[in-house]
C-alpha angles and dihedrals in degrees: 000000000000086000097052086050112054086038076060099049092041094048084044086049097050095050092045088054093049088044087052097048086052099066098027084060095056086049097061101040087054088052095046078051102056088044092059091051092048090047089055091040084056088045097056100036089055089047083053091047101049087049094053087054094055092046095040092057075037097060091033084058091055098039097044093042114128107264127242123321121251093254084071107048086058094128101034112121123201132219133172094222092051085051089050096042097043085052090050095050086043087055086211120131123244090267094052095041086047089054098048082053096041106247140088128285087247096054085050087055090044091060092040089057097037106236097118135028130206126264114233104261081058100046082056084061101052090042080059097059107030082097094048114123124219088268110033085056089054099051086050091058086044093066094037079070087261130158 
């Protein structure tokens, strides 16, 4: 009767192994599997990151190029209500709009009062944003590394 017993327990051992393998098996395939999928995700998000960053120093080059020379900003006239009124549409204060025309906020209160006017070169700035709409001001401050 011993006999019968353990050949039992050792037949019920050997097809729950194999039983066991089975389904462990699938398992791991699944998992290799998903490995390889997660692998190929972090190669192409790197692959995106590494795009974004190109566009992003792309777009800053645009946005940060010198605007146009002299030669160009012939006819533009200035004026320190149109300053003060472009600042004021725009809703940026005198640091933000001074940094959309490449100078300081003092500078940008120097032309509203009157006291100062722009060089050329300047004047060349502020003719290159008198256009500019609320958001696309903003975007542009936000590469700039604005707010």
């Amino acid at each position: 009767m011993a006999n019968l017993a353990s050949l039992l327990n050792e037949n019920i051992r050997r097809v729950a192994r194999r039983e066991i393998r089975g389904q462990t098996q699938k398992t791991r395939r699944l998992t290799t599997q998903h490995r390889r999928d997660i692998a190929a995700l972090k190669r192409q998000l790197a692959a995106l990151a590494r795009t974004v960053a190109f566009l992003e120093k792309q777009e800053q080059r645009r946005v940060a190029s010198p605007p146009p020379l002299p030669q160009e900003v012939k006819g533009v006239r200035f004026s320190a209500r149109s300053v003060k009124a472009q600042r004021a549409r725009l809703g940026l204060s005198a640091k933000d709009f001074g940094r959309l025309v490449g100078v300081s906020a003092l500078t940008i209160y120097s032309w509203e009062s009157g006291k100062s006017r722009p060089r050329q070169k300047q004047l060349a700035g502020l003719a290159a944003i008198r256009h500019l709409g609320k958001r696309e001001a903003r975007q542009r401050l936000e590469v700039l590394g604005g707010r």
